[in-house]
C-alpha positions as CSV (number, residue, x, y, z in Angstrom):
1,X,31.1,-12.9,-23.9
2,X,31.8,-14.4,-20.1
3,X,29.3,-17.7,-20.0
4,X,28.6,-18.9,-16.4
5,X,26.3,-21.3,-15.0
6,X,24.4,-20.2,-12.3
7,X,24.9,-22.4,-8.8
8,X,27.0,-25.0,-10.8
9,X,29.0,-26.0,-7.7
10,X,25.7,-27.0,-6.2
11,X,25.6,-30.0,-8.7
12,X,29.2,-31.0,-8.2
13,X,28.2,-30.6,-4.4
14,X,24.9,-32.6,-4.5
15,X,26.0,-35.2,-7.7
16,X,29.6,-35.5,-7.5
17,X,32.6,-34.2,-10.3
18,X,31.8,-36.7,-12.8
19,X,28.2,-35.5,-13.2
20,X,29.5,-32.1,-13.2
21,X,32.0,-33.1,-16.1
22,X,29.2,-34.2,-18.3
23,X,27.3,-31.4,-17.9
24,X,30.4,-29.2,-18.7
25,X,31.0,-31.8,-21.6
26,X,27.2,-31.2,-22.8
27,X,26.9,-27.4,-22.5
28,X,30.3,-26.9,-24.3
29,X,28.3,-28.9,-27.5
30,X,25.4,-27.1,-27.3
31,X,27.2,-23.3,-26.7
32,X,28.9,-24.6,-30.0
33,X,25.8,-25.2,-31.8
34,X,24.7,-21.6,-31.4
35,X,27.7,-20.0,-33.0
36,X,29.9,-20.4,-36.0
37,X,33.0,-22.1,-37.1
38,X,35.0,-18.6,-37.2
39,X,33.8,-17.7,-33.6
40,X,36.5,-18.5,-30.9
41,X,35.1,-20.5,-27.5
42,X,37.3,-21.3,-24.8
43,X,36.4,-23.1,-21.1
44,X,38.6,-20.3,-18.5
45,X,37.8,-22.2,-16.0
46,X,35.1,-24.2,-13.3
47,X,31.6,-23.5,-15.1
48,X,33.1,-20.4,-16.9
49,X,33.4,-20.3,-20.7
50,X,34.9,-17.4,-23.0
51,X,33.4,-16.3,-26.3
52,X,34.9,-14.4,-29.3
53,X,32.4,-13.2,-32.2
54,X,34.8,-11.4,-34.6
55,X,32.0,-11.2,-37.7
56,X,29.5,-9.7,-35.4
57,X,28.7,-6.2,-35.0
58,X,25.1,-5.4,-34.7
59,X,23.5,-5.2,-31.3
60,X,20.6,-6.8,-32.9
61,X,22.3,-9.4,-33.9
62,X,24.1,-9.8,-30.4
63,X,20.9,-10.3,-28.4
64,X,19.7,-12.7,-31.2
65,X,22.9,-15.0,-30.1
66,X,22.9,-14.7,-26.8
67,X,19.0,-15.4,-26.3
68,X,19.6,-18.6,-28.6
69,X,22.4,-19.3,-26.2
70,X,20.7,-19.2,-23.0
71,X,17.5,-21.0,-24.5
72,X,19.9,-23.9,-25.2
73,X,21.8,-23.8,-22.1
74,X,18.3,-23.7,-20.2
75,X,17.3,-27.3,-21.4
76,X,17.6,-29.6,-19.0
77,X,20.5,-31.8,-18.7
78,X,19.4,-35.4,-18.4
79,X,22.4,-37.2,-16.6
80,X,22.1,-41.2,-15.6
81,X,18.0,-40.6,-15.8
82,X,18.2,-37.4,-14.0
83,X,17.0,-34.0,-15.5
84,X,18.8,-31.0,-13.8
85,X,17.4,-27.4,-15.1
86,X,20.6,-24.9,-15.0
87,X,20.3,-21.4,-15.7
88,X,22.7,-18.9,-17.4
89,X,24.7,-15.6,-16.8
90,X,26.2,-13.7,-19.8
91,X,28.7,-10.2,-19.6
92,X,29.2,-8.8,-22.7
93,X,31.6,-6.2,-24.0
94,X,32.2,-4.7,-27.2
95,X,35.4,-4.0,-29.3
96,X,36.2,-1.6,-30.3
97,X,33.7,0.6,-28.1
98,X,34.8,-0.6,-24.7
99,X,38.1,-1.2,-25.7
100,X,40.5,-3.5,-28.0
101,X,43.6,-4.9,-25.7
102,X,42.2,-8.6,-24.4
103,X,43.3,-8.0,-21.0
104,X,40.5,-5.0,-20.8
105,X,37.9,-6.7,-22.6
106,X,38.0,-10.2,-20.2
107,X,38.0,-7.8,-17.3
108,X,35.2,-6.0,-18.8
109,X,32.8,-8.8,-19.5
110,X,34.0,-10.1,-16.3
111,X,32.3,-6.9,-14.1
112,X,29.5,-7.1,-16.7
113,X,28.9,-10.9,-15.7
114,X,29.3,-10.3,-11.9
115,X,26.6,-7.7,-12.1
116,X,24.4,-10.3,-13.3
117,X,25.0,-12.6,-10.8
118,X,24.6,-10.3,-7.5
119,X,21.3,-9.5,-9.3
120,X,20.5,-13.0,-9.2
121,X,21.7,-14.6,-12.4
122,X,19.6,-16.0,-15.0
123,X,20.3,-13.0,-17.4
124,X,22.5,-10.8,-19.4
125,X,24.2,-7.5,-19.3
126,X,26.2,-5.3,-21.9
127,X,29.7,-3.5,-20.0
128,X,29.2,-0.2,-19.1
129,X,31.5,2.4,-17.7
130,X,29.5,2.7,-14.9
131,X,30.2,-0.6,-14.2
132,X,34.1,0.3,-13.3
133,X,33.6,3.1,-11.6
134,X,31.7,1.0,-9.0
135,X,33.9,-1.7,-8.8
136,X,36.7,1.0,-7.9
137,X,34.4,2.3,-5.2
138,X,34.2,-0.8,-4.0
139,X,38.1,-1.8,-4.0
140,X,38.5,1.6,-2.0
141,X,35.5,1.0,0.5
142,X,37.3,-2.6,1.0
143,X,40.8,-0.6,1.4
144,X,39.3,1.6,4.0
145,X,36.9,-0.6,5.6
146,X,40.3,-2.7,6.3
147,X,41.5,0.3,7.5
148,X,39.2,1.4,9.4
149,X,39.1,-1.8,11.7
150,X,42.7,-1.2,12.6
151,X,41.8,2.4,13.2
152,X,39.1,1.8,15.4
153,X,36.9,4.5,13.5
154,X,33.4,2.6,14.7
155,X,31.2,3.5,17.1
156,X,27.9,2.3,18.8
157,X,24.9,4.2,18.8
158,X,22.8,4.0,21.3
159,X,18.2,3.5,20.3
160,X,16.8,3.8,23.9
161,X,14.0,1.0,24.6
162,X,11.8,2.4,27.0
163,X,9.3,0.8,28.9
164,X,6.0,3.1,28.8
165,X,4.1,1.8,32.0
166,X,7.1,2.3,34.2
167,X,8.6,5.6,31.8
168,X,12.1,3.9,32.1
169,X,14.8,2.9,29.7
170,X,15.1,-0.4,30.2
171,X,17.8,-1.3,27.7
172,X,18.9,-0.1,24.0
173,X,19.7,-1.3,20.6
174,X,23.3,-0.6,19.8
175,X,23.4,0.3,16.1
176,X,27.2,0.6,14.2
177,X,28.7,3.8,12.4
178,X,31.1,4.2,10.8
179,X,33.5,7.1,11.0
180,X,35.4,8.2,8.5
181,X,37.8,10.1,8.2
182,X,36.8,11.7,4.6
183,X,33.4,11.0,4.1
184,X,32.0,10.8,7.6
185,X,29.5,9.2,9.4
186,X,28.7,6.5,6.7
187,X,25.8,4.1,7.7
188,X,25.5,0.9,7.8
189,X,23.8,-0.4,4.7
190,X,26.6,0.9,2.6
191,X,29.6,-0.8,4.2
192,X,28.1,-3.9,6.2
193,X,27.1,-5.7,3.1
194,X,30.7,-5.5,1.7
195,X,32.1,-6.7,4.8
196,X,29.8,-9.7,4.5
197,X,31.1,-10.1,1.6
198,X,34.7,-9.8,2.1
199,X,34.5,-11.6,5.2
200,X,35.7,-8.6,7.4
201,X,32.3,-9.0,9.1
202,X,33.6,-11.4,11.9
203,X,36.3,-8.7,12.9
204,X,33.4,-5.9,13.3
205,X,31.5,-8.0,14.9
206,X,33.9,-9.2,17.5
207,X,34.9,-5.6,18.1
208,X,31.0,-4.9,18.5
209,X,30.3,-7.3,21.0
210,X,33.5,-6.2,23.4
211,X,31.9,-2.5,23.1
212,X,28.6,-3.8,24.0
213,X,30.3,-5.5,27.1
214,X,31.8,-2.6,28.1
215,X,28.6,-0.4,27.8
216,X,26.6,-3.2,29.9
217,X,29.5,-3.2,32.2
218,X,29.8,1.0,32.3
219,X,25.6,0.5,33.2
220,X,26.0,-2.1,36.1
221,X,28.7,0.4,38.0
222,X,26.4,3.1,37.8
223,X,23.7,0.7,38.9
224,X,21.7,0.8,35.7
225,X,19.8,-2.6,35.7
226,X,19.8,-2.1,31.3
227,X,19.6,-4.5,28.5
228,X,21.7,-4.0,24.9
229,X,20.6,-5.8,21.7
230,X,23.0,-6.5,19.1
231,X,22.6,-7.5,15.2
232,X,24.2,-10.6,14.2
233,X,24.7,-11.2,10.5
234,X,24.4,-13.9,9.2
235,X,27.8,-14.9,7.9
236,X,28.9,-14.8,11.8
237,X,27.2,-17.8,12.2
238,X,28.6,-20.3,13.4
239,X,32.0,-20.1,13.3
240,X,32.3,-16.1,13.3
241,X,30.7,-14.9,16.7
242,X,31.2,-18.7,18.7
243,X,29.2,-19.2,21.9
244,X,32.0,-19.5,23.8
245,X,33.5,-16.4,22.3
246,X,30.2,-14.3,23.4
247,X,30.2,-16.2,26.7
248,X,33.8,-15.3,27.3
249,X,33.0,-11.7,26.4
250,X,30.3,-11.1,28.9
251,X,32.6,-13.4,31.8
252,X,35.7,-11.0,31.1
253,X,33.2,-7.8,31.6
254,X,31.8,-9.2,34.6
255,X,28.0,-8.7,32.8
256,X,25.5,-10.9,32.9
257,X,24.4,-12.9,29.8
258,X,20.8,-12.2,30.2
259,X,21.6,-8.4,29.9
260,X,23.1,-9.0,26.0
261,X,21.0,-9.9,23.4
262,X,21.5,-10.7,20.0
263,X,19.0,-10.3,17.0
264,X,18.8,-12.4,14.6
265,X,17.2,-12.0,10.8
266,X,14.7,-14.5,9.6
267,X,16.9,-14.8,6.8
268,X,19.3,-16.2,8.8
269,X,17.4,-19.3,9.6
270,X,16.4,-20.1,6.2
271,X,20.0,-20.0,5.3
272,X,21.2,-22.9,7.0
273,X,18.3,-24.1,9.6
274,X,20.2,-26.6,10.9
275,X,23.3,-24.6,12.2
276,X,21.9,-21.4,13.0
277,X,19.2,-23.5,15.0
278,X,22.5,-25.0,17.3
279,X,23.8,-21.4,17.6
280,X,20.5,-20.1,18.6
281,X,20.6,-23.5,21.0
282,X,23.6,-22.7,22.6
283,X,23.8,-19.3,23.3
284,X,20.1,-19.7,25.4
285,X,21.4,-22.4,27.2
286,X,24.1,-19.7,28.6
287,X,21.6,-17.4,29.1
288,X,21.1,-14.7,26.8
289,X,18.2,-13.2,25.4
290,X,17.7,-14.1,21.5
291,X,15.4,-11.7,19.4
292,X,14.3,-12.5,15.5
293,X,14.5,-9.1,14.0
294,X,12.8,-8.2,10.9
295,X,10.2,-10.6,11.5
296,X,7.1,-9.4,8.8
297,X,9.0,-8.0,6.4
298,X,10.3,-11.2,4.6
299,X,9.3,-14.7,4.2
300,X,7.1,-14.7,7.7
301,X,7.3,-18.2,7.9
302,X,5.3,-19.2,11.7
303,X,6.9,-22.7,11.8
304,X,10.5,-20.7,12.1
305,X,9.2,-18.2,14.7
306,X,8.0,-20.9,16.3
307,X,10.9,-23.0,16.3
């Protein structure tokens, strides 16, 4: 069994280490009070702890364990007269059904645990096979997606935005694809999220808003008076899509900012208000159009949309 404790770098963040050490200190004891003298518990690491039941085989009994566990671990932890409330993640794997060499079990209970925790934490999950497979789609999708950046296998497509009264496109929404060479056009909601995630996000984008340039530019010579929105993820803000960088986009086009905008989530401002509130600042002060996409469909806060 992999034991993690959800957001613990959050405490050593808002507390300091040595309130983080106690807590380590005092969920070691109580972990130990749920289990046996035979069974085997080790700290790996961080907030991670290791646990070896050799005498137990029945699933039955497993769940009885690990809800004891979790129960304990979910008491709050009074430190100098302050009660913090943690929560726990468990991966589980089973010997000999998933395998008996150490190296494969750890790695097992490792993917077990991580599906827990991109579902949110809090909870518990038994290794399936399943569970490999995906994380080998995944290490290929990151392999290509790397790939495919150096290939230049994206492309922009075009969502005309047409203004009904005059029956003109005024502008567009440029949407990414993906090209590959195998599977095709792949969309977006099966790579983007692993590219937030592996931090190749900032290179997509970058290459996105240079072909957005180019298309607004392409529009101006023809004498196309157009518009083109553009998504912004979150993790490209700040530091991944800088002001200055879009700024010195639209300069070396020769477009003008107020024909580029850039849509934002609502998510995105309840991430980090603060920051994405001086992006936001900064790129209307040069001039280009900001949109909050998504707007309804989520938290709907007015005092964001407002703000």
């Amino acid at each position: 069994v992999l034991i993690d404790l959800d957001h613990f770098r959050r405490v050593n963040e808002g507390y300091g280490l040595p309130i983080g050490d106690n807590i380590l200190k005092d969920a070691t004891q109580r972990i130990n009070h749920c289990v046996k003298a035979s069974d085997l518990l080790a700290r790996l690491g961080g907030d991670r702890f290791a646990l070896v039941l050799p005498e137990v085989i029945e699933t039955e009994t497993i769940d009885q364990i690990m809800a004891r566990l979790q129960k304990a671990l979910a008491k709050p932890f009074v430190i100098e007269d302050t009660a913090l409330q943690m929560h726990t993640s468990l991966g589980i794997t089973l010997c000999p059904r998933d395998g008996c060499e150490i190296p494969r079990l750890l790695r097992n209970a490792e993917l077990a645990l991580d599906r827990v925790k991109a579902s949110g934490g809090n909870n518990r999950l038994y290794y399936d096979p399943s569970l490999a497979e995906a994380a080998e789609f995944r290490r290929q999708m990151e392999n290509d997606l790397r790939q495919a950046i150096r290939q230049n296998e994206f492309e922009l497509f075009l969502q005309p935005i047409i203004d009904l009264e005059q029956n003109l496109t005024t502008g567009a929404e440029a949407l990414i694809r993906w090209r590959h060479p195998k599977q095709g056009l792949v969309q977006p909601d099966t790579f983007i999220p692993l590219a937030e995630e592996t931090g190749l996000i900032e290179d997509i984008g970058l290459w996105a808003l240079e072909t957005a340039c180019r298309q607004l530019a392409e529009w101006q010579r023809a004498g196309h008076d157009r518009y083109l929105s553009l998504n912004v993820s979150g993790r490209q803000i700040p530091s991944g899509l800088p002001p200055t960088r879009v700024a010195d986009a639209v300069a070396r086009h020769g477009v003008e900012p107020g024909h580029l905008a850039l849509e934002i989530t609502e998510g995105v401002l309840l991430a980090d208000t603060v920051k994405a509130l001086s992006w936001l600042n900064a790129l209307r002060e040069r001039g280009f159009r900001i949109y909050l996409d998504d707007f309804g469909t989520g938290y709907s806060s007015l005092s964001y949309l407002k703000r």
